[in-house]
DONU-447376 format. One record per residue (C-alpha): residue in three letters; x, y, z. Coordinates in steps of 0.1 Angstrom, whole numbers, plus 5000, padded with zeros to 4 digits. Example, Ala and Ser with C-alpha at 12.3 -4.5 7.8 and 13.67 -1.06 7.14 Angstrom:
// residues 2
ALA512349555078;SER513749895071;
***
This chain:
// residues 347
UNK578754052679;UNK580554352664;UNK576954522665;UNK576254452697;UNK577454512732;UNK579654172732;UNK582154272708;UNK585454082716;UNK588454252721;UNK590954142698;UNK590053872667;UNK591853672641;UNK590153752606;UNK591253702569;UNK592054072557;UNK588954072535;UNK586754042557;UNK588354302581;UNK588154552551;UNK584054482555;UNK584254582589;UNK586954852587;UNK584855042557;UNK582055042584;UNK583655192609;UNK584154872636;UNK588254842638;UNK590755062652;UNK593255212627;UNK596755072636;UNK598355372620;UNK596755572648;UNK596155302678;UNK600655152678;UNK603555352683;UNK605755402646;UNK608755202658;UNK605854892663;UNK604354962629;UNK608055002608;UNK608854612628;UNK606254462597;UNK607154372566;UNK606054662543;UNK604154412521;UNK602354262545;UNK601554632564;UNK600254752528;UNK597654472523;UNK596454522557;UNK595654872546;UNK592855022530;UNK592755362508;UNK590255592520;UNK588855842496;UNK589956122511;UNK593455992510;UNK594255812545;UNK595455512548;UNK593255292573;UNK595454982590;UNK592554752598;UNK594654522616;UNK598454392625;UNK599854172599;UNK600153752612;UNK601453462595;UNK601353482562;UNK602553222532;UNK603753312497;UNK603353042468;UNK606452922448;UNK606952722420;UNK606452362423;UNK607252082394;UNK607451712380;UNK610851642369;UNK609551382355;UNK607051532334;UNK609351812323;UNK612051562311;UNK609751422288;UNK608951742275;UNK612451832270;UNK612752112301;UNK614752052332;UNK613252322350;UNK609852532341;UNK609452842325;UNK609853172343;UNK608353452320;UNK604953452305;UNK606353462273;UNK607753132280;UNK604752942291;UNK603052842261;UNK605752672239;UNK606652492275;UNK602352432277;UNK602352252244;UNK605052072247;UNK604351932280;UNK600951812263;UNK602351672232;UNK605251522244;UNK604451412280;UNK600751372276;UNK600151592311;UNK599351972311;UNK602152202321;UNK600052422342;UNK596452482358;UNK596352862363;UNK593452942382;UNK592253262369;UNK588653302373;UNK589053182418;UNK588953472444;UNK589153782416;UNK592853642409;UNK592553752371;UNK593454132387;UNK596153992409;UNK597753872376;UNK596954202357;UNK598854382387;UNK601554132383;UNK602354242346;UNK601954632356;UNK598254672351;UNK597254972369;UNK593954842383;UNK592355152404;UNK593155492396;UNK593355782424;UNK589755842430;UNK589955482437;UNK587755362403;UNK588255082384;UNK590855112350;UNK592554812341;UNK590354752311;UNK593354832289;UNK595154682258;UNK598154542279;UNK595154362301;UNK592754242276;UNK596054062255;UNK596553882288;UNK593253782290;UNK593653702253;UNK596653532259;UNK595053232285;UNK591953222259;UNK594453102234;UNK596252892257;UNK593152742271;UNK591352682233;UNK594252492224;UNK593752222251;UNK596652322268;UNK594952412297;UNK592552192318;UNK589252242312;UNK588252252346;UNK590552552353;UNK587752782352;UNK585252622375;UNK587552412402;UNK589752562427;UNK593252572435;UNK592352202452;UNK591952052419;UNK595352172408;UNK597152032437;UNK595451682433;UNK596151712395;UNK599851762409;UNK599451442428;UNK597951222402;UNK600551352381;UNK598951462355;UNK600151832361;UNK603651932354;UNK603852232378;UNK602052422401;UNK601952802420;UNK601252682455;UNK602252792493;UNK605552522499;UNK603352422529;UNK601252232504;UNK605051992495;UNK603951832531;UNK600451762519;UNK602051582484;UNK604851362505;UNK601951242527;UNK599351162499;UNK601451112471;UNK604851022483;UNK606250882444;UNK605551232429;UNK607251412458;UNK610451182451;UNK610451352414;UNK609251732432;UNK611352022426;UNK610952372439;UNK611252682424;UNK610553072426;UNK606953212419;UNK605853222381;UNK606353492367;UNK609853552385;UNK610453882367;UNK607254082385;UNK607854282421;UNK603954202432;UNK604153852449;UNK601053622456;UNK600953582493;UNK598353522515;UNK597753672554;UNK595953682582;UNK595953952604;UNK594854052642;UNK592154322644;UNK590954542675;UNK587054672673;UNK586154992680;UNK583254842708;UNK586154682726;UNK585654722763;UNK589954742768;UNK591154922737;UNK594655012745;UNK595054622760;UNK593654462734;UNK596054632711;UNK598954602733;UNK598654192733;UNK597454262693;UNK601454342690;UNK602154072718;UNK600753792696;UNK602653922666;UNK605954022678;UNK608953922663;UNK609753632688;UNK605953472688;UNK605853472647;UNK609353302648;UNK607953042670;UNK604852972656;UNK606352922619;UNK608752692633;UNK606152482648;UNK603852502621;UNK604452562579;UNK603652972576;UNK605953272577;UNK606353542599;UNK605153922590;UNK607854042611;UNK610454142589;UNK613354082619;UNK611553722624;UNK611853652588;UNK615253752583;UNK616053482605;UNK618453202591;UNK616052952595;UNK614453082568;UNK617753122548;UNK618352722539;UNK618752742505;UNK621152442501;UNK619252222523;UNK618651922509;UNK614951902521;UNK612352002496;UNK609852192524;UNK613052332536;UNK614152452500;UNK610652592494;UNK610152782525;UNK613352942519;UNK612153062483;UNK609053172503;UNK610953402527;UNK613353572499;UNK610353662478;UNK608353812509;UNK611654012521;UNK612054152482;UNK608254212474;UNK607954552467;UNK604354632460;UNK600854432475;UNK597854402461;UNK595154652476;UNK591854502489;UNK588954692487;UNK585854722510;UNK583554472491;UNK586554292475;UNK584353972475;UNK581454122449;UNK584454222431;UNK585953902431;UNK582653772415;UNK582453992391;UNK585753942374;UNK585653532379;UNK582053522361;UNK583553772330;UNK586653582328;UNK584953272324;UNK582853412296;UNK586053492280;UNK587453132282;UNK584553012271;UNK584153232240;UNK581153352247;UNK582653722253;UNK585853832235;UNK588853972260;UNK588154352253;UNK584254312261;UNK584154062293;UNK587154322307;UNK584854642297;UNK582054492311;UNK583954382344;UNK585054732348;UNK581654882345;UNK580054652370;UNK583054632393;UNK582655032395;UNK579055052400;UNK579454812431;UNK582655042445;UNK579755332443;UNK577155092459;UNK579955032484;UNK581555362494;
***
């Protein structure tokens, strides 16, 4: 459709998908096609990972930031009892004492991070201050800080304290690990608490909620969907106008309090229903969490154009690494070398 004469006016994409389109041309730039005092209404954040970095320095706003959700800290209090915690760890270098002794003690694991899903390896490199493109846009987080945290889940996982399907399932096998309760805690969007009091309603009575692992790191995990205008599009300036409509301040507070997402609207999310932090309601608790991290997130993490090939490449070399099969400083060498030969095959 976007190649043809059919194109639709305005469409509801996944941002890495809109980056595709956007590197080719196909979507109006926001920063060009909405007034300033309609851009500065969205939550920096959100704007940012709506934005690609163009080579010669522009900034390209592919589309207008929607609902979004941010993942917080959920845990057995159960399971971390037995292990002699009453609430999980916060810093990485609190994970692994808290990893073993959830395993030795309670006989559960403490935590399924899902590393090699979606390219999230560099989302946690960018967490702990990896630089991961430098200004000509190439790849360069093949450093020592980033292959000792590669290093560091190898151990982790090697010593049993990790599942071994960590590196093959997704995020789904976590959450019904979580529900068996087998898994001590788990880095998920609190819209998921409604999905573990309706097919596991014993483990939600022990559920408690927390703020994002690690707590100490600006760059939140978030998720968003944004609202993008083509170029074809028969009605350019109307399409964009209702673009802005759709994701006003007053439209994203009413969809998130009719279904469980958050509003990109900074206004919207300042709103106190968002603000229930003694609430005695878990989904109420974890949405609140949500909202604070998303209003005190100072940096996003940057898509690229062909962010899935990218994704690929760093899930398949961080699997060889927590397999043994590579050590950290080659699979993160080799990652870089391929992930920059496909930014060249893609610019």
């Amino acid at each position: 459709a976007m190649m043809s004469g059919h194109t639709p006016d305005v469409i509801n994409l996944n941002p890495d998908f809109s980056a595709i389109l956007a590197n080719r041309n196909a979507l109006l730039n926001m920063n060009t096609a909405l007034p300033e005092r309609v851009r500065e209404t969205y939550l920096p954040v959100a704007w940012q990972a709506a934005t690609l970095n163009q080579p010669n320095g522009t900034k390209l706003a592919f589309g207008l930031p929607w609902y979004i959700t941010s993942s917080v800290t959920i845990y057995n209090r159960q399971i971390l009892q037995k292990a002699g915690y009453t609430a999980p760890p916060t810093t990485f270098e609190e994970l692994p004492d808290f990893a073993e002794a959830v395993r030795k003690k309670a006989n559960a694991y403490g935590m399924m991070p899902v590393i090699a899903e979606h390219g999230n390896f560099l989302k946690e490199l960018q967490k702990i201050g990896v630089e991961l493109y430098d200004s000509q846009g190439r790849a360069v987080f093949a450093t020592d800080k980033a292959m000792d945290h590669l290093a560091y889940f190898v151990d982790m996982y090697q010593q049993g304290w990790i599942p071994a399907e960590a590196i093959t399932e997704s995020h789904q096998a976590a959450v019904g690990r979580f529900q068996a309760g087998t898994l001590a805690s788990l880095l998920i969007g609190p819209n998921f608490l409604k999905i573990v009091k309706e097919n596991a309603p014993d483990i939600y009575k022990v559920t408690g909620v927390a703020p994002q692992f690690p707590e100490n790191s600006s760059v939140k995990d978030f998720a968003l969907m944004v609202v993008v205008v083509p170029v074809k599009s028969a009605h350019p300036k109307e399409a964009v106008d209702f673009a802005a409509y759709i994701t006003n301040a007053a439209n994203q507070l009413a969809l998130s309090q009719a279904a469980p997402v958050l509003p990109s609207v900074t206004s919207a999310l300042q709103n106190p229903y968002f603000s229930q932090t003694r609430s005695a309601d878990l989904m109420a608790q974890g949405r609140s969490i949500s909202a604070a991290q998303l209003l005190g997130a100072r940096a996003a993490y940057q898509i690229r154009p062909n962010q899935n090939a990218i994704n690929e490449i760093i899930d398949h070399y961080v699997q060889l690494a927590m397999l043994g099969k590579l050590s950290p400083p080659d699979a993160l060498r080799q990652a870089q070398r391929e992930i920059n030969a496909t930014l060249e095959v893609g610019s």
